[in-house]
PDB file with SEQRES, HELIX, SHEET and CRYST1 records, atoms N, CA, C and O in Angstrom:
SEQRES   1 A   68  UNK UNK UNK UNK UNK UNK UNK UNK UNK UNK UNK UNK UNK          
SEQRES   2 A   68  UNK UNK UNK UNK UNK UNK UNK UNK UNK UNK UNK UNK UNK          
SEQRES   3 A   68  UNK UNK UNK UNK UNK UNK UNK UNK UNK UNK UNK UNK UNK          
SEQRES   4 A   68  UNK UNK UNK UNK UNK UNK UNK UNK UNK UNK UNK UNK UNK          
SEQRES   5 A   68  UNK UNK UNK UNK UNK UNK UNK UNK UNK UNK UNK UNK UNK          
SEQRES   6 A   68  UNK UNK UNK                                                  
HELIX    1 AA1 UNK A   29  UNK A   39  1                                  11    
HELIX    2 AA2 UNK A   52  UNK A   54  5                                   3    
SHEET    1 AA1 2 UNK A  15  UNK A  16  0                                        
SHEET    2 AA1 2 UNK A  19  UNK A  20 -1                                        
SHEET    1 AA2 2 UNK A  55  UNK A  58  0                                        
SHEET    2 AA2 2 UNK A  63  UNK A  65 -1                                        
CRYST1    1.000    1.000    1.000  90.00  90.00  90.00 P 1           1          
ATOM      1  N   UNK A   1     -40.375  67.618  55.538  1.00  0.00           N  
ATOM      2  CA  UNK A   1     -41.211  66.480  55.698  1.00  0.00           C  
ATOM      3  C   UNK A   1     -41.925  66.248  54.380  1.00  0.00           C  
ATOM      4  O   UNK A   1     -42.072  67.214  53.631  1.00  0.00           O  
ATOM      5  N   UNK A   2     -42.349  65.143  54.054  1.00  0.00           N  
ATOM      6  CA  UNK A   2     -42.360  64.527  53.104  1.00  0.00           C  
ATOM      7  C   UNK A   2     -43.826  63.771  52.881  1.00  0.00           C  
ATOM      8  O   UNK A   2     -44.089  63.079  53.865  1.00  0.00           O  
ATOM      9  N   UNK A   3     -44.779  63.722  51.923  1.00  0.00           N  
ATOM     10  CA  UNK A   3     -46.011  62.673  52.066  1.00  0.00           C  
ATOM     11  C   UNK A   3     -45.553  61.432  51.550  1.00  0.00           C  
ATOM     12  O   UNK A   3     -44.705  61.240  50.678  1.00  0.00           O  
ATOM     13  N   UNK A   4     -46.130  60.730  52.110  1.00  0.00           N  
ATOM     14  CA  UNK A   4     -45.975  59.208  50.994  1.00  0.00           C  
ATOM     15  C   UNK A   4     -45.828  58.986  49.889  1.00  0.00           C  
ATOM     16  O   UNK A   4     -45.508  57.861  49.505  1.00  0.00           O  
ATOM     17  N   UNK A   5     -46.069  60.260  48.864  1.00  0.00           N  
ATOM     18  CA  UNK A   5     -46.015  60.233  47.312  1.00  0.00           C  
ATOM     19  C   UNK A   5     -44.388  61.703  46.723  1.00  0.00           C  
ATOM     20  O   UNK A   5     -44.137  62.355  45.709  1.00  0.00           O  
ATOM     21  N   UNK A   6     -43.758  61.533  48.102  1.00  0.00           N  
ATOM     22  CA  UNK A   6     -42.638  62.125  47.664  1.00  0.00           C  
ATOM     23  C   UNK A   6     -42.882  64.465  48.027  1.00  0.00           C  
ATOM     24  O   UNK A   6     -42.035  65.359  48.034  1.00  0.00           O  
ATOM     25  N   UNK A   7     -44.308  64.494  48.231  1.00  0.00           N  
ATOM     26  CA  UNK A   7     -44.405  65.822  47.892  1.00  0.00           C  
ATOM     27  C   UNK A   7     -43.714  66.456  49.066  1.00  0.00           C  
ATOM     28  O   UNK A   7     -43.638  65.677  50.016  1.00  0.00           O  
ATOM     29  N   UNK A   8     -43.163  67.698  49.292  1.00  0.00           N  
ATOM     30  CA  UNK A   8     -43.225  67.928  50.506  1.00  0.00           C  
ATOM     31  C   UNK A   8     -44.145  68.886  50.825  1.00  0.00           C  
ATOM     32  O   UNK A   8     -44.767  69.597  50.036  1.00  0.00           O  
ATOM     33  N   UNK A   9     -44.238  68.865  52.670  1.00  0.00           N  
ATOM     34  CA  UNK A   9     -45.317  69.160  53.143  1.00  0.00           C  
ATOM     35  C   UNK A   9     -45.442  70.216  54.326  1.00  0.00           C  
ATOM     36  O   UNK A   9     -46.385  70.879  54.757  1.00  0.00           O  
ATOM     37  N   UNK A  10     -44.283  70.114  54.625  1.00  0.00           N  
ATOM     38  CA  UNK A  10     -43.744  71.101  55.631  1.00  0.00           C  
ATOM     39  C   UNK A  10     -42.321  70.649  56.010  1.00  0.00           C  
ATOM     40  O   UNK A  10     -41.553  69.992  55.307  1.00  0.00           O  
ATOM     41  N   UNK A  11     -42.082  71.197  57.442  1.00  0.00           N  
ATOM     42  CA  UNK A  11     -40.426  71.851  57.880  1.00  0.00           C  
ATOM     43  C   UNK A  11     -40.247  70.926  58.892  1.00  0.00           C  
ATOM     44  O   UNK A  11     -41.454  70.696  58.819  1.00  0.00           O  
ATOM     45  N   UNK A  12     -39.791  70.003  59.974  1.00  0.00           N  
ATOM     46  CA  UNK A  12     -39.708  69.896  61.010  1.00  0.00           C  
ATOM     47  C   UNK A  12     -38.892  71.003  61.923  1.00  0.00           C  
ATOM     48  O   UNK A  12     -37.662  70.949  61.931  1.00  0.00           O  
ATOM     49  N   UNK A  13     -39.412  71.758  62.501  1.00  0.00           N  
ATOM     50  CA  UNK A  13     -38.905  72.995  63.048  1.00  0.00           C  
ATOM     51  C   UNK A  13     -38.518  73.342  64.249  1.00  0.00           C  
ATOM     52  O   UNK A  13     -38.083  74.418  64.659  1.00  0.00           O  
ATOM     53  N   UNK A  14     -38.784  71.954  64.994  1.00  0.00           N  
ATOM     54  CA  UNK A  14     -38.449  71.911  66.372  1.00  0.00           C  
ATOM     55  C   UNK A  14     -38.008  70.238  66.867  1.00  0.00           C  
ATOM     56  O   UNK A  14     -38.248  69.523  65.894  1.00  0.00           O  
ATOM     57  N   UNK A  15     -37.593  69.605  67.737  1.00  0.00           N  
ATOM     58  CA  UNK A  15     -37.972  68.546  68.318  1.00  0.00           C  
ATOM     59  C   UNK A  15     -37.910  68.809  69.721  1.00  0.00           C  
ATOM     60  O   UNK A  15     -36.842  69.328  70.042  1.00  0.00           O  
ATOM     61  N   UNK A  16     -38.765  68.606  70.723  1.00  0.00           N  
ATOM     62  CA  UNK A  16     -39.147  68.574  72.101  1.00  0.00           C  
ATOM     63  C   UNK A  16     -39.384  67.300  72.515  1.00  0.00           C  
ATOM     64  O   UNK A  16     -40.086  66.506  71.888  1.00  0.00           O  
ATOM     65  N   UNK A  17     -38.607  66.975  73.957  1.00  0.00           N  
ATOM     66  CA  UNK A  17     -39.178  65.212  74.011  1.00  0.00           C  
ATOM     67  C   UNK A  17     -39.277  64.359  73.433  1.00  0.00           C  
ATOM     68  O   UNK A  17     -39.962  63.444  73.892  1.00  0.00           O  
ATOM     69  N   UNK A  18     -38.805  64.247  72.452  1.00  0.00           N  
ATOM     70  CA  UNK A  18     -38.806  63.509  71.081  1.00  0.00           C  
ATOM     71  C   UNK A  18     -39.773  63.441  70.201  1.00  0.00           C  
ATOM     72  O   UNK A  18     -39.908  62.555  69.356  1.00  0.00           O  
ATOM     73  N   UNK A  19     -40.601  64.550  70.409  1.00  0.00           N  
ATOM     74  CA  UNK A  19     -41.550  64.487  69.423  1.00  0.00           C  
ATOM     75  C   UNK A  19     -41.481  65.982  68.274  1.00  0.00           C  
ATOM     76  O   UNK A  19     -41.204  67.152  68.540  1.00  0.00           O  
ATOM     77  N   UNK A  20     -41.750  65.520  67.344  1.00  0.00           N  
ATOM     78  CA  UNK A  20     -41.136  66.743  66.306  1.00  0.00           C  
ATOM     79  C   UNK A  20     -42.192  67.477  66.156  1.00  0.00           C  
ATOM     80  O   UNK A  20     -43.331  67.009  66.194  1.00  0.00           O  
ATOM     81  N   UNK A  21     -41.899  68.813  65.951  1.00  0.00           N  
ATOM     82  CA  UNK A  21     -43.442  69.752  65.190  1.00  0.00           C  
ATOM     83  C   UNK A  21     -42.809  70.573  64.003  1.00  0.00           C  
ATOM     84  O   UNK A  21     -41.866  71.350  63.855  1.00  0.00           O  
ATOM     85  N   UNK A  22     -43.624  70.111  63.369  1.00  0.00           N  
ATOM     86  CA  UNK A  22     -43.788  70.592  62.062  1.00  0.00           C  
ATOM     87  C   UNK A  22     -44.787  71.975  61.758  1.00  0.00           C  
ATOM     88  O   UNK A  22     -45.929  72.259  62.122  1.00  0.00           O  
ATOM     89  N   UNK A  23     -43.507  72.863  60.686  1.00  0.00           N  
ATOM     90  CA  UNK A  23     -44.049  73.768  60.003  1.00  0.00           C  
ATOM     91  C   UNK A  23     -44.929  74.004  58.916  1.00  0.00           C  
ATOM     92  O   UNK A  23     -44.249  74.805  58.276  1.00  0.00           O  
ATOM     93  N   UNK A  24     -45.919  73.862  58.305  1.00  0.00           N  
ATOM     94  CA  UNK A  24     -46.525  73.579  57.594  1.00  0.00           C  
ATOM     95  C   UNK A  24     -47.195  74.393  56.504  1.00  0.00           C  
ATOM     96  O   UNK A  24     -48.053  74.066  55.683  1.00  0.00           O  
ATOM     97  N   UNK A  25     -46.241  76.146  56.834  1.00  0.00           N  
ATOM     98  CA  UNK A  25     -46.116  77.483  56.282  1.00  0.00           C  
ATOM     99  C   UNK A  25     -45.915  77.087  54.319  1.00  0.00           C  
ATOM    100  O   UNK A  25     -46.523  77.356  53.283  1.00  0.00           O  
ATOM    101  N   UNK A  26     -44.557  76.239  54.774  1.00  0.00           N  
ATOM    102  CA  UNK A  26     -44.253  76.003  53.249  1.00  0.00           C  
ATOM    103  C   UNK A  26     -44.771  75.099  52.006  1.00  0.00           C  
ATOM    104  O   UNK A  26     -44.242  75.090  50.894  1.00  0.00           O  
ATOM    105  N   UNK A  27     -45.903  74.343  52.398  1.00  0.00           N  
ATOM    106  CA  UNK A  27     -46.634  72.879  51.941  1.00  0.00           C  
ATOM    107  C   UNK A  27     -47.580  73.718  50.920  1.00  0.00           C  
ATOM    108  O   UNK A  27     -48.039  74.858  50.856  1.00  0.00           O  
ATOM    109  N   UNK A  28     -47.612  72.710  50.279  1.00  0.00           N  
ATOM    110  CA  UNK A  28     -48.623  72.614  49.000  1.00  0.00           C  
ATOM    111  C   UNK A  28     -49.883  72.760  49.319  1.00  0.00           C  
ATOM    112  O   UNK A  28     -50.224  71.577  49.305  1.00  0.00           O  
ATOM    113  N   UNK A  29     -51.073  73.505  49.669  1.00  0.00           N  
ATOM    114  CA  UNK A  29     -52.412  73.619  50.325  1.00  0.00           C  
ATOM    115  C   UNK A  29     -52.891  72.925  49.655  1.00  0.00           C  
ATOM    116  O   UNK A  29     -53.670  72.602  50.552  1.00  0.00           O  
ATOM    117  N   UNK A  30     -53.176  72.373  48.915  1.00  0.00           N  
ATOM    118  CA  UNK A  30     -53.991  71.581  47.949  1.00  0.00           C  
ATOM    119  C   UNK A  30     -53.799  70.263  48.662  1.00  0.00           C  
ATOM    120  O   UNK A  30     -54.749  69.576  49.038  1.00  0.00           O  
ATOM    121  N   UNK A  31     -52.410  69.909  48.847  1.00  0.00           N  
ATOM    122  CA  UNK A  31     -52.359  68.297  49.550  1.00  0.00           C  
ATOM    123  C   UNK A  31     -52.324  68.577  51.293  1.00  0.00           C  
ATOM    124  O   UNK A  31     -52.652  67.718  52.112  1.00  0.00           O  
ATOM    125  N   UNK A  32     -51.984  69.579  51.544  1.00  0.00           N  
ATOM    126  CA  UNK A  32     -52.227  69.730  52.889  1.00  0.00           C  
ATOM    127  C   UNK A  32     -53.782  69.458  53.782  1.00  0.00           C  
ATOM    128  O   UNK A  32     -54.071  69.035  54.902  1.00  0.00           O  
ATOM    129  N   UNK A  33     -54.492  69.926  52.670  1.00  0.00           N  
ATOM    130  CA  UNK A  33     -56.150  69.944  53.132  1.00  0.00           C  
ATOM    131  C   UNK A  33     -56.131  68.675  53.123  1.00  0.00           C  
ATOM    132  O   UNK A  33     -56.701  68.356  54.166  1.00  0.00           O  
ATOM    133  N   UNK A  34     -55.820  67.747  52.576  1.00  0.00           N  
ATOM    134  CA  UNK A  34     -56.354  65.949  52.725  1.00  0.00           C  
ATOM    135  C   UNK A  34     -55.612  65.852  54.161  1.00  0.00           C  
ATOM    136  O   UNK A  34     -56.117  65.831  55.284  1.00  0.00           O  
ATOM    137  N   UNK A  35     -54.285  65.801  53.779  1.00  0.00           N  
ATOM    138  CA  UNK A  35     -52.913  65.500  55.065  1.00  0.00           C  
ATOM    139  C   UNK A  35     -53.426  66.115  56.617  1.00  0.00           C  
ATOM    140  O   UNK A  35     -53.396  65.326  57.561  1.00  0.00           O  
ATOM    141  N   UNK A  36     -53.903  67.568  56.855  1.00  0.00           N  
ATOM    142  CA  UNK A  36     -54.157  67.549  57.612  1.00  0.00           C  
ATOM    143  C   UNK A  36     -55.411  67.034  57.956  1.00  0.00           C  
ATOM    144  O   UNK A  36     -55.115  66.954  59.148  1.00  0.00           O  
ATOM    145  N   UNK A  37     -56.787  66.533  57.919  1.00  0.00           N  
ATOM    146  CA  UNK A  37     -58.005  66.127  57.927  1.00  0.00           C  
ATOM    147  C   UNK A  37     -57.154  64.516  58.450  1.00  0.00           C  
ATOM    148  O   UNK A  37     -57.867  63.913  59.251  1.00  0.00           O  
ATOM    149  N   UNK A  38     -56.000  63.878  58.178  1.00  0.00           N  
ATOM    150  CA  UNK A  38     -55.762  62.727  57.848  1.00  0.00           C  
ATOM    151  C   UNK A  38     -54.971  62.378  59.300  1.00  0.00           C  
ATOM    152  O   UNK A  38     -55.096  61.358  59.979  1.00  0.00           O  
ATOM    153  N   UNK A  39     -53.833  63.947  59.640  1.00  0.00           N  
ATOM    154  CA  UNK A  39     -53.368  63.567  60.473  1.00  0.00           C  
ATOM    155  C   UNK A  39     -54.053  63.989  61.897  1.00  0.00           C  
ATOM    156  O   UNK A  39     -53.843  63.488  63.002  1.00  0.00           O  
ATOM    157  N   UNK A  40     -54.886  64.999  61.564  1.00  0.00           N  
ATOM    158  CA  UNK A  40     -56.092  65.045  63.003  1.00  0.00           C  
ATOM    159  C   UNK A  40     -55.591  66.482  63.207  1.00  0.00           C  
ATOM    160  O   UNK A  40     -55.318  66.555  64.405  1.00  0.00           O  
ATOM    161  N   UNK A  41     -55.287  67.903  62.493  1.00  0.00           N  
ATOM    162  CA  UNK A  41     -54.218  68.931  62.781  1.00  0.00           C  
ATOM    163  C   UNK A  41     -55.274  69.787  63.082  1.00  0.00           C  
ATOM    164  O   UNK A  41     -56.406  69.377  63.342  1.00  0.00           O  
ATOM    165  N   UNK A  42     -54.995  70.799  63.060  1.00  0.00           N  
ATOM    166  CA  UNK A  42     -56.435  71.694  63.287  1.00  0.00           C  
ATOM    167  C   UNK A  42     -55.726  72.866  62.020  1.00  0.00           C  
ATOM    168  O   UNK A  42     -54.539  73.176  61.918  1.00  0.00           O  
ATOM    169  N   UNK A  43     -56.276  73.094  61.611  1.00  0.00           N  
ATOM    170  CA  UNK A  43     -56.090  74.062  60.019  1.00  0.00           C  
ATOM    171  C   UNK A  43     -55.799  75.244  60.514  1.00  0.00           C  
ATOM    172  O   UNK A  43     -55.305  75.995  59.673  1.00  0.00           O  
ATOM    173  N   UNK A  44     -55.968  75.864  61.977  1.00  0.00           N  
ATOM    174  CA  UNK A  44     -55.936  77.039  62.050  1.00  0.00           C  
ATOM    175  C   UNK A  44     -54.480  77.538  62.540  1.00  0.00           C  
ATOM    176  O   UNK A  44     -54.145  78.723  62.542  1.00  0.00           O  
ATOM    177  N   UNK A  45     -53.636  76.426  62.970  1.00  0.00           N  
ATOM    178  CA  UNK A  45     -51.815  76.595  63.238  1.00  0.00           C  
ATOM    179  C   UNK A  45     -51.263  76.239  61.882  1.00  0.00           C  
ATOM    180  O   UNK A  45     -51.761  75.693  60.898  1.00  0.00           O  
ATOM    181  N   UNK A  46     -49.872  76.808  62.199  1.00  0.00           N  
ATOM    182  CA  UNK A  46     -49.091  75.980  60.915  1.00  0.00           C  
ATOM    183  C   UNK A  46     -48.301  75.174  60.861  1.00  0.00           C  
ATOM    184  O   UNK A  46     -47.570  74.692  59.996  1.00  0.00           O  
ATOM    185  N   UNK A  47     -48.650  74.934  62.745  1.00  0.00           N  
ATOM    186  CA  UNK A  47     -47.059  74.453  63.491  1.00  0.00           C  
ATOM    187  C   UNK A  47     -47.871  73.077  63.912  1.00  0.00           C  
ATOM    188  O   UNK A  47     -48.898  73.452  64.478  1.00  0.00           O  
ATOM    189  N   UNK A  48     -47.832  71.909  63.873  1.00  0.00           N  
ATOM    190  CA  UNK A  48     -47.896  70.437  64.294  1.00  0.00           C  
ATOM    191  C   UNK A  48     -47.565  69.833  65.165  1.00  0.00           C  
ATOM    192  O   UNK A  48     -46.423  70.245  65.369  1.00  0.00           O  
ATOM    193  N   UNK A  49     -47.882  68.720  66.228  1.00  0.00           N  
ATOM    194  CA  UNK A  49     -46.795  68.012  66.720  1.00  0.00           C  
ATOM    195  C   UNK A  49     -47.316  66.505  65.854  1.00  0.00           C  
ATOM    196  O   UNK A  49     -48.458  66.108  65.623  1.00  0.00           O  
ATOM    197  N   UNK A  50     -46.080  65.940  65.534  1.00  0.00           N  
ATOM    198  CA  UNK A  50     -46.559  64.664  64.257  1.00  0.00           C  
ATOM    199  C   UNK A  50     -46.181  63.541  65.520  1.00  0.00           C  
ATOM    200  O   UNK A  50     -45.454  63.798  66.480  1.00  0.00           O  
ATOM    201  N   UNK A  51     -46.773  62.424  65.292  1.00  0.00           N  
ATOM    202  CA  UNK A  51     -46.968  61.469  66.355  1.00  0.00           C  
ATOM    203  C   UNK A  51     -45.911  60.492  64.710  1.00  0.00           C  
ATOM    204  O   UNK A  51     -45.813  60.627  63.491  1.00  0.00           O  
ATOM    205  N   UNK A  52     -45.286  59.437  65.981  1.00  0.00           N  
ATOM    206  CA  UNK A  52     -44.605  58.594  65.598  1.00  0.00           C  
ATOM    207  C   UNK A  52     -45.214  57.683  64.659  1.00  0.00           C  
ATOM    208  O   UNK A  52     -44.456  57.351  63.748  1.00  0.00           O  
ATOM    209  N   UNK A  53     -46.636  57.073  64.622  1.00  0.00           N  
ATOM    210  CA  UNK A  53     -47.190  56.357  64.028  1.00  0.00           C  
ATOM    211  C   UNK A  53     -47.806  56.932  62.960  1.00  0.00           C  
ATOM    212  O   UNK A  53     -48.865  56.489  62.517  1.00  0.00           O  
ATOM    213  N   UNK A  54     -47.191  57.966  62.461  1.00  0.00           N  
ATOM    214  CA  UNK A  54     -48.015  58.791  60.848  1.00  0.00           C  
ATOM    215  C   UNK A  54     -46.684  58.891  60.005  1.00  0.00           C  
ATOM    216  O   UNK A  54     -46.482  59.350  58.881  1.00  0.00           O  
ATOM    217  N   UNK A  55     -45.693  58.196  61.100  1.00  0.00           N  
ATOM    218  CA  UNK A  55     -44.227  58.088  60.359  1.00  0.00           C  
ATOM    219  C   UNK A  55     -43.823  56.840  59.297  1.00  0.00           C  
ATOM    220  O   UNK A  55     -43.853  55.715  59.795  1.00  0.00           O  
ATOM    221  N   UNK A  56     -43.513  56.927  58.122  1.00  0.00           N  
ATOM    222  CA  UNK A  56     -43.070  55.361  57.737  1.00  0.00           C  
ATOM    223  C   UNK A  56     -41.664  55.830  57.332  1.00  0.00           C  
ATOM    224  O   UNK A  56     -41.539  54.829  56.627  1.00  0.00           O  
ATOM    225  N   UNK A  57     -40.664  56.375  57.181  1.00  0.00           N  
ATOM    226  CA  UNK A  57     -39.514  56.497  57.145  1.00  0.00           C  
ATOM    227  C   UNK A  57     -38.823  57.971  57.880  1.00  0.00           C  
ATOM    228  O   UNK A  57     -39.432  59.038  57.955  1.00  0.00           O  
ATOM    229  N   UNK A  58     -37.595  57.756  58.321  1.00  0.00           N  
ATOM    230  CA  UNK A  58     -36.612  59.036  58.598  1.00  0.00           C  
ATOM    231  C   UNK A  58     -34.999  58.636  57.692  1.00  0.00           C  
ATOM    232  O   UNK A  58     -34.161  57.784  57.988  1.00  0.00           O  
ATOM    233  N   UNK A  59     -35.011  59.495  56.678  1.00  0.00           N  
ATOM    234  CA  UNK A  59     -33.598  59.423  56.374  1.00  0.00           C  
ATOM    235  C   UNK A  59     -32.976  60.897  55.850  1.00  0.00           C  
ATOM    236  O   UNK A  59     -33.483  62.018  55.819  1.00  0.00           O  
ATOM    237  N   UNK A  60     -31.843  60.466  55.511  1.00  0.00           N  
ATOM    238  CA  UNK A  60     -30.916  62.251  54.862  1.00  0.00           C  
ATOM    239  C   UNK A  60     -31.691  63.189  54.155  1.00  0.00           C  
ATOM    240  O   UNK A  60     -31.486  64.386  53.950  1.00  0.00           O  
ATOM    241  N   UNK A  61     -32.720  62.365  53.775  1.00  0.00           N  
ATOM    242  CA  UNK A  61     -34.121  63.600  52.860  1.00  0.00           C  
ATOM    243  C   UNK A  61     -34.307  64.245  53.918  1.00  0.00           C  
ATOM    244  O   UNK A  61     -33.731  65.330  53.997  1.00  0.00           O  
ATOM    245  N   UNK A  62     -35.303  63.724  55.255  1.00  0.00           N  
ATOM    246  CA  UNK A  62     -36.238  64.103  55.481  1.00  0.00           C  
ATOM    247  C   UNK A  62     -37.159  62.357  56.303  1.00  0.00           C  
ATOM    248  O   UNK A  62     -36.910  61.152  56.349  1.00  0.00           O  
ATOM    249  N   UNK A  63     -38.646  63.655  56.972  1.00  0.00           N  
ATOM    250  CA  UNK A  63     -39.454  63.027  57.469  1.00  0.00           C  
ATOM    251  C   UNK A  63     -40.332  62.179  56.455  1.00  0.00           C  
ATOM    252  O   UNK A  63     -41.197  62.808  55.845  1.00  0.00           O  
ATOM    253  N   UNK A  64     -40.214  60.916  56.227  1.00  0.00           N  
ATOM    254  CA  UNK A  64     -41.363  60.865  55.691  1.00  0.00           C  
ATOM    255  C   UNK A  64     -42.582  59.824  56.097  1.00  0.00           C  
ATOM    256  O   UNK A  64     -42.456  58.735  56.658  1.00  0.00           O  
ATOM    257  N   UNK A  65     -44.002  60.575  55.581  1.00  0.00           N  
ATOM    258  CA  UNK A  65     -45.299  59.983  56.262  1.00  0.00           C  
ATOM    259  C   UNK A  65     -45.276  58.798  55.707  1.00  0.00           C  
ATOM    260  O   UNK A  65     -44.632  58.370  54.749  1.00  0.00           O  
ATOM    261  N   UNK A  66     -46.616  57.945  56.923  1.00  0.00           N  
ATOM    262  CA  UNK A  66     -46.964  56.388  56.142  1.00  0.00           C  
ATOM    263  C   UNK A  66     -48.185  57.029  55.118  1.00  0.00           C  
ATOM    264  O   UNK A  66     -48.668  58.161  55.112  1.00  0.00           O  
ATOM    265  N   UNK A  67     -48.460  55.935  54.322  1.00  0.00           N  
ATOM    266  CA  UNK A  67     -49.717  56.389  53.427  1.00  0.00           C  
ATOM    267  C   UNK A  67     -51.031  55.960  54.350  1.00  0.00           C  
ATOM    268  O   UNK A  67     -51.252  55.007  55.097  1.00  0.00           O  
ATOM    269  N   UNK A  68     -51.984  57.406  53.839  1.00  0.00           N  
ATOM    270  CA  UNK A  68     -53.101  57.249  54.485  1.00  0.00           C  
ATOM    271  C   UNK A  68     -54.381  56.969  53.468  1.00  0.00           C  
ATOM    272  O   UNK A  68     -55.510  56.799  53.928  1.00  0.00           O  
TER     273      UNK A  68                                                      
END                                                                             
């Protein structure tokens, strides 16, 4: 998964019901601290469930976020 400025940010590591959760083990902490505050995550998992509307693209990369 991907931020709006290309970085990545974590894993999508599961999908359930169609909603994906993300790993967030492998992300850059520096941009993670904005990203999560942004997407509502709680800092203390590493694992996510990302809601459809924090989405602005899915392609052969990867997830990627809208800008916040």
């Amino acid at each position: 998964m991907f931020d709006y400025d290309g970085n990545q940010v974590g894993t999508v590591s599961d999908v359930r019901d169609g909603t994906a959760h993300v790993d967030t083990s492998d992300g850059d902490s520096g941009i993670l601290d904005d990203l999560t505050d942004a997407l509502r995550w709680d800092d203390d998992y590493e694992t996510h469930e990302l809601r459809n509307d924090d989405v602005d693209t899915v392609d052969d990369d990867g997830v990627h976020l809208r800008q916040f």
